[in-house]
C-alpha positions as protocol buffer text, in pm:
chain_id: "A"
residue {
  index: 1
  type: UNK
  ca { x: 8370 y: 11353 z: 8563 }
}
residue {
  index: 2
  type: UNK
  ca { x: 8501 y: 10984 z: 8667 }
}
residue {
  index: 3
  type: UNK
  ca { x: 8740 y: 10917 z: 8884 }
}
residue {
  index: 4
  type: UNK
  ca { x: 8956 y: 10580 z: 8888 }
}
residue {
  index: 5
  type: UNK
  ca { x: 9159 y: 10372 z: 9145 }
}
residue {
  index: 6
  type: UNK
  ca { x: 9380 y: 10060 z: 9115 }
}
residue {
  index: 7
  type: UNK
  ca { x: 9416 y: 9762 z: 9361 }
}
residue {
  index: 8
  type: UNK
  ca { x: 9590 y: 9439 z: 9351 }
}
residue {
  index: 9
  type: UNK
  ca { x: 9500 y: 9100 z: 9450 }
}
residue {
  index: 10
  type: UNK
  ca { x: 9749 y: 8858 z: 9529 }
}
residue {
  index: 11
  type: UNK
  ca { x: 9534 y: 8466 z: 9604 }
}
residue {
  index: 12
  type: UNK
  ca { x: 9806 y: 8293 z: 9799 }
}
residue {
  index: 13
  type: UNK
  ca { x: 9617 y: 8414 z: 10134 }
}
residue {
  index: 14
  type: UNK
  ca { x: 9668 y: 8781 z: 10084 }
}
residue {
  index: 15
  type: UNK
  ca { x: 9534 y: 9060 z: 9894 }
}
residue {
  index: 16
  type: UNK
  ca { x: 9728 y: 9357 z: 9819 }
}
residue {
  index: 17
  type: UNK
  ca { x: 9537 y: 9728 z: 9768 }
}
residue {
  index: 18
  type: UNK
  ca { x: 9672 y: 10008 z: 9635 }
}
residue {
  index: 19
  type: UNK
  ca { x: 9508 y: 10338 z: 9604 }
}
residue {
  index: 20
  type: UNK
  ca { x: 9617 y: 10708 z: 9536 }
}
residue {
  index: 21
  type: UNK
  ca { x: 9584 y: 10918 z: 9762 }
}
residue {
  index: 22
  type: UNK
  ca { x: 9360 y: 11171 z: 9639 }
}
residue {
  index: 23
  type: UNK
  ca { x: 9261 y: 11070 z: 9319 }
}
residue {
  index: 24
  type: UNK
  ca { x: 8903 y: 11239 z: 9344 }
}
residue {
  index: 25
  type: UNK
  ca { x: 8783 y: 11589 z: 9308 }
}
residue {
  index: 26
  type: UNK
  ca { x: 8605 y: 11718 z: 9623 }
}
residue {
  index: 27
  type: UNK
  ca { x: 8254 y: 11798 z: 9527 }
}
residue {
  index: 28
  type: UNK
  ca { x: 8084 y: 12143 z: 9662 }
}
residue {
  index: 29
  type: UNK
  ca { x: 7894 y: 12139 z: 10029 }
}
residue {
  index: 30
  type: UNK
  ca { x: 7662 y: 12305 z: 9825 }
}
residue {
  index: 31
  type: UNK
  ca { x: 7514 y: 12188 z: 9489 }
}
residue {
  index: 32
  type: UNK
  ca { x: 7439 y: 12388 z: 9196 }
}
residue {
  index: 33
  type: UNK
  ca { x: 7200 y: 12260 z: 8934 }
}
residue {
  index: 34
  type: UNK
  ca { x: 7391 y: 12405 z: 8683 }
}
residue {
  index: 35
  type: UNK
  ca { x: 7727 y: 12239 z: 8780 }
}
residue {
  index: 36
  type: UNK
  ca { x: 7793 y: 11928 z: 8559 }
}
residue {
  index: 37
  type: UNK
  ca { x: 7784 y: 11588 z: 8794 }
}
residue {
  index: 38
  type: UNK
  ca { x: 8093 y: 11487 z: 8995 }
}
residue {
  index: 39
  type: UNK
  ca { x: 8136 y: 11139 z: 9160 }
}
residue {
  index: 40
  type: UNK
  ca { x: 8420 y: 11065 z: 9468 }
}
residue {
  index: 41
  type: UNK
  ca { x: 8612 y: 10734 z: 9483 }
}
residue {
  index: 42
  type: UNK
  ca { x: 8801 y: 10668 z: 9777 }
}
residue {
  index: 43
  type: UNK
  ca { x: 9001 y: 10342 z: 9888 }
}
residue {
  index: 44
  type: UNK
  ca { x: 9011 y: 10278 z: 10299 }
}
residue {
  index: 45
  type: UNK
  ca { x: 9297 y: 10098 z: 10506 }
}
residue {
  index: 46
  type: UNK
  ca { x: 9174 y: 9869 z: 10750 }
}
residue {
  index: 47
  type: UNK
  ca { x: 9229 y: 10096 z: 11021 }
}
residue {
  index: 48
  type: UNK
  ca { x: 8969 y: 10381 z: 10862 }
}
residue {
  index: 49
  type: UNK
  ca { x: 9209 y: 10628 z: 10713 }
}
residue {
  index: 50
  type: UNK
  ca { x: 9259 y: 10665 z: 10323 }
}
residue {
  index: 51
  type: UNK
  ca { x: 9478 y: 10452 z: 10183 }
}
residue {
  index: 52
  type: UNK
  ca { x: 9766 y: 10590 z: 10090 }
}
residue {
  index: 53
  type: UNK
  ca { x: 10047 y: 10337 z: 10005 }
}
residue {
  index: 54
  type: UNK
  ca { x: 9977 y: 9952 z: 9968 }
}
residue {
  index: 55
  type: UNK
  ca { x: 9889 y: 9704 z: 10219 }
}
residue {
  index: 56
  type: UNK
  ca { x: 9749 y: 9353 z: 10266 }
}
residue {
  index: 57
  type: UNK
  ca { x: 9468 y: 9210 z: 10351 }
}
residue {
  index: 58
  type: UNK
  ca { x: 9426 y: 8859 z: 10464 }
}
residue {
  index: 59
  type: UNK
  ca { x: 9222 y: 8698 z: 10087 }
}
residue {
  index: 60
  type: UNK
  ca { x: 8786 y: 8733 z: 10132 }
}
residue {
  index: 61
  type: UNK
  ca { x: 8838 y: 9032 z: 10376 }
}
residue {
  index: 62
  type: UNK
  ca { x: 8641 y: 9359 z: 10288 }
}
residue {
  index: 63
  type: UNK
  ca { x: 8795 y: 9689 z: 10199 }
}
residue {
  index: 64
  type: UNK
  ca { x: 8588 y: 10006 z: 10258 }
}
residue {
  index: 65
  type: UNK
  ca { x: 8523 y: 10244 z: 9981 }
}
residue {
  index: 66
  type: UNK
  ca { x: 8369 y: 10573 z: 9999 }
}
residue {
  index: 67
  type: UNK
  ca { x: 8193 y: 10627 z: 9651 }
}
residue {
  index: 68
  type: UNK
  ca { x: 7953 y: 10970 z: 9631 }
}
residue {
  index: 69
  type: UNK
  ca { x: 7832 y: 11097 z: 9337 }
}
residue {
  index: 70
  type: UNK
  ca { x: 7628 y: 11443 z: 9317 }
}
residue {
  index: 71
  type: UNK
  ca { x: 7368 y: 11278 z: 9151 }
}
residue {
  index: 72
  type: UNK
  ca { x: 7307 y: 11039 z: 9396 }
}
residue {
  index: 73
  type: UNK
  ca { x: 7353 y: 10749 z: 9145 }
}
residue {
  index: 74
  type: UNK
  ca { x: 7711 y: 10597 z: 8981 }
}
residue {
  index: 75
  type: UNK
  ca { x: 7830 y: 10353 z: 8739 }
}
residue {
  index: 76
  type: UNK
  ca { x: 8173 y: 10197 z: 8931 }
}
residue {
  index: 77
  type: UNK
  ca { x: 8335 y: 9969 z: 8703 }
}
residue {
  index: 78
  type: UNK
  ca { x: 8588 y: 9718 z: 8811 }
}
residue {
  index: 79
  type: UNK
  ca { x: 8850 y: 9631 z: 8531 }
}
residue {
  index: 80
  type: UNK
  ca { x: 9111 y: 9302 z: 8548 }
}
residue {
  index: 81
  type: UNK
  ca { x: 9442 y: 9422 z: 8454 }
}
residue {
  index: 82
  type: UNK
  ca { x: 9496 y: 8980 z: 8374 }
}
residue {
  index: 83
  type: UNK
  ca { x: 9178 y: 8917 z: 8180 }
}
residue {
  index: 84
  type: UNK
  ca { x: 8917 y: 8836 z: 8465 }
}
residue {
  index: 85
  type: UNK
  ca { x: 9166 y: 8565 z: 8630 }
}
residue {
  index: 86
  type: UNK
  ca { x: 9459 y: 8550 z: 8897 }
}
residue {
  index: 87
  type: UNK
  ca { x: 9729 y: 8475 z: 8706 }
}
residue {
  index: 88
  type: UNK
  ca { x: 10008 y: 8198 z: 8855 }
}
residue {
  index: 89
  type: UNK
  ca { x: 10368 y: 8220 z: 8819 }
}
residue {
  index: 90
  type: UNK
  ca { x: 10271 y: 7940 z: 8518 }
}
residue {
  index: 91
  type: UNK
  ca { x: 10129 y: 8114 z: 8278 }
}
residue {
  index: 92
  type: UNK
  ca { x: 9866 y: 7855 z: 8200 }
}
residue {
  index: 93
  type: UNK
  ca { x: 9729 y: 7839 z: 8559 }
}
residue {
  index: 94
  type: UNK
  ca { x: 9458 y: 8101 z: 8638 }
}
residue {
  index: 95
  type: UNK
  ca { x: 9165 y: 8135 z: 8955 }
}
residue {
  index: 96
  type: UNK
  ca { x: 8858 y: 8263 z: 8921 }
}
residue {
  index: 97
  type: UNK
  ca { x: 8709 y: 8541 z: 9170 }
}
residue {
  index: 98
  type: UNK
  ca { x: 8408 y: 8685 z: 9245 }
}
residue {
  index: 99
  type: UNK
  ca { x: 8340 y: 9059 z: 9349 }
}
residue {
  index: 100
  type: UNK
  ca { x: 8090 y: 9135 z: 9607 }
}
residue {
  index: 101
  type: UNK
  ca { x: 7980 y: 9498 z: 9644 }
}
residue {
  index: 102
  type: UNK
  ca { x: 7728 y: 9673 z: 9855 }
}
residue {
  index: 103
  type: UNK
  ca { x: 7716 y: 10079 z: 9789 }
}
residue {
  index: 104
  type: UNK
  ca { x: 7543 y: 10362 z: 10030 }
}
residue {
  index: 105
  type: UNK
  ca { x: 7141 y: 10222 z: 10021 }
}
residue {
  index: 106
  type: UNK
  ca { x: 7259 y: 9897 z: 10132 }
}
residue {
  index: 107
  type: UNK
  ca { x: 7248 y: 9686 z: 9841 }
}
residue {
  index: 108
  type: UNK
  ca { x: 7431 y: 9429 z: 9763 }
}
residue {
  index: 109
  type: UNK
  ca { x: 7548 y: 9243 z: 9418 }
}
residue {
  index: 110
  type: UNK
  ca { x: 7751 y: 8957 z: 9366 }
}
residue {
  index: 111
  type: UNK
  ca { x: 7930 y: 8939 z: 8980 }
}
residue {
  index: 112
  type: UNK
  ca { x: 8144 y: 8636 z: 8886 }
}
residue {
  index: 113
  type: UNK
  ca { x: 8456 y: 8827 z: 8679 }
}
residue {
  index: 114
  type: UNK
  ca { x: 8425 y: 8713 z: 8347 }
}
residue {
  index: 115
  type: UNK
  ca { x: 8609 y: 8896 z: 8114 }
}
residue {
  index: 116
  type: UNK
  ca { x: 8808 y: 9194 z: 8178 }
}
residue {
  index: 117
  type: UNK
  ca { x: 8557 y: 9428 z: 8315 }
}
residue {
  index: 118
  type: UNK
  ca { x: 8218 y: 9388 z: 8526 }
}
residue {
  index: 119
  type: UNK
  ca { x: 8041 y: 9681 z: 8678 }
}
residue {
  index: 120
  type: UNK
  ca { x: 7818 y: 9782 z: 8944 }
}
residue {
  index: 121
  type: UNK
  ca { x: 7579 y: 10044 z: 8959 }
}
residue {
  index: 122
  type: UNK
  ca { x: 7516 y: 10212 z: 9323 }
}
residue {
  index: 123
  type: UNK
  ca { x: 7356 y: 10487 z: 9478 }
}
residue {
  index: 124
  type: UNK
  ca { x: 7462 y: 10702 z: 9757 }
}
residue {
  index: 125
  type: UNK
  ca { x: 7175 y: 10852 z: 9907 }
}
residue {
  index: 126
  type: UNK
  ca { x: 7236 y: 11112 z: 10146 }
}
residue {
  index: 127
  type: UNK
  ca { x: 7626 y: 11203 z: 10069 }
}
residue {
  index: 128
  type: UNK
  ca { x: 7735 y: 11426 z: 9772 }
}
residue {
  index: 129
  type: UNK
  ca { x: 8093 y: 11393 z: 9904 }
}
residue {
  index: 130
  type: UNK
  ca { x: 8328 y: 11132 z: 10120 }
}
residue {
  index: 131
  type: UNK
  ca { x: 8366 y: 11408 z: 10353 }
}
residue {
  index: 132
  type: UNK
  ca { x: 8175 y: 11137 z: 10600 }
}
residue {
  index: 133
  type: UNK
  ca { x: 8424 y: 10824 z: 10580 }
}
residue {
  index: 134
  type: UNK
  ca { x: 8292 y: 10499 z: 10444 }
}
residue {
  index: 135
  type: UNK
  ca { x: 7984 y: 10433 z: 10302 }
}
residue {
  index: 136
  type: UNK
  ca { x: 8042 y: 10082 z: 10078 }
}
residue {
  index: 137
  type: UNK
  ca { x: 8247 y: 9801 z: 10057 }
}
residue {
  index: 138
  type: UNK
  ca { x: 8393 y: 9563 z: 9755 }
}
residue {
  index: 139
  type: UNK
  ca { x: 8504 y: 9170 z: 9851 }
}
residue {
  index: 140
  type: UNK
  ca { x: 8728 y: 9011 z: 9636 }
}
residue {
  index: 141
  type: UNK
  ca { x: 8745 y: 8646 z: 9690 }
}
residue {
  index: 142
  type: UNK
  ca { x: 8726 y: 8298 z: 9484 }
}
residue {
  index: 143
  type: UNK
  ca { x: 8474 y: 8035 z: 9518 }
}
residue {
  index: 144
  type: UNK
  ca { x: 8610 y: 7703 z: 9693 }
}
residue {
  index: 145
  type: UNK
  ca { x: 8553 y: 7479 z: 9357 }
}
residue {
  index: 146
  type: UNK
  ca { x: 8802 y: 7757 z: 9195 }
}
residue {
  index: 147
  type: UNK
  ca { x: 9072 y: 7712 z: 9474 }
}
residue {
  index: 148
  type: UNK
  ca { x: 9066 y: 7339 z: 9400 }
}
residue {
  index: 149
  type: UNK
  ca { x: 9187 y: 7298 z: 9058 }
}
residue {
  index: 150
  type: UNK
  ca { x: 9472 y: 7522 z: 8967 }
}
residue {
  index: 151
  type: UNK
  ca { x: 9873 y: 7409 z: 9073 }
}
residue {
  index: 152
  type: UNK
  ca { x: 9986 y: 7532 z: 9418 }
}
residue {
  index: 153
  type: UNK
  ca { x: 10174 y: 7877 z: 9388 }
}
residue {
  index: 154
  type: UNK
  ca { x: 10063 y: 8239 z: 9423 }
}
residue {
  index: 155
  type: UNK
  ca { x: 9804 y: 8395 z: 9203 }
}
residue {
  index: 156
  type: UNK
  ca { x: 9796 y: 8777 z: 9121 }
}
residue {
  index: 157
  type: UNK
  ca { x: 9545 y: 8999 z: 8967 }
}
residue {
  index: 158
  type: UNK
  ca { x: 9545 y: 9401 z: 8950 }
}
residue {
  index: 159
  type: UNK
  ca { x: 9210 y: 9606 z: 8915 }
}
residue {
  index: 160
  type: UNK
  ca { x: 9126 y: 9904 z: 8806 }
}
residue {
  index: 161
  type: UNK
  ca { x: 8799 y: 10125 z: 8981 }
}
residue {
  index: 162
  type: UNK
  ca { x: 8626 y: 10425 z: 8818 }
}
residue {
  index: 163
  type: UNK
  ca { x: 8321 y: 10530 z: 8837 }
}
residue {
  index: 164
  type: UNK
  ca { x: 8123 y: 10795 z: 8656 }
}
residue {
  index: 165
  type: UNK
  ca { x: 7773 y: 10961 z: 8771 }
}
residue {
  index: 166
  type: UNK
  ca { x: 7420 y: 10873 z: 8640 }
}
């Protein structure tokens, strides 16, 4: 089973993250080999609780994510609702970003968003479930040579999360 989320990103010094609230499917305190693999996706507020309704974030700041899978292991994909680029109000003027992600074991990755969709592939040793809060965290930011070049004005990307077990 995957699960999927969707955040905004707005570059004019603020970034915007919106999240269902319950998009993912509890998985059991118990597991049962025989039960096919679930993964849990969850988006955190910056004051711990799940994020509900939007709300900003000042651009290169964290957001906690809970992301369990009952395999231990998970495929989270990040997809660019603009192509890979903040768009500007003028249609020819774009930013590049970056996504920085560190999952459950503590490792990080950096991808540069090229094209629509990039993905990540974490573990979550220990937790089955997000029953425990936070255990990762995604940055969204641009490089400086990318905040250089493009015609003053606010920027604006949406992205999609899902994830699926491995």
């Amino acid at each position: 089973m995957s699960v999927s989320s969707t955040f905004g990103l707005i570059a004019s010094g603020v970034m915007a993250i919106v999240a269902s609230p319950s998009l993912a499917q509890q998985a059991p305190a118990r597991i049962d080999p025989a039960a096919p693999p679930v993964v849990e996706v969850r988006v955190y507020s910056s004051d711990g609780r799940i994020a509900r309704r939007s709300f900003d974030l000042i651009n290169g700041t964290a957001t906690s994510l809970c992301v369990a899978s009952t395999t231990g292991r998970y495929r989270l994909r990040v997809v660019s609702m603009s192509g890979g680029a903040m768009r500007g109000a003028d249609a020819g003027s774009t930013i590049a970003y970056r996504v920085k992600f560190r999952d459950g074991s503590g490792a990080e990755q950096v991808k540069t968003m090229q094209g629509s969709e990039i993905a990540f592939e974490g573990r979550s040793p220990g937790t089955t479930d997000c029953s425990h809060g936070a255990n990762a965290f995604m940055l969204v930011d641009s490089p400086e040579q990318a905040l250089t070049v493009p015609v003053a004005g606010s920027y604006a990307d949406r992205l999609s999360l899902s994830a699926e077990p491995l």
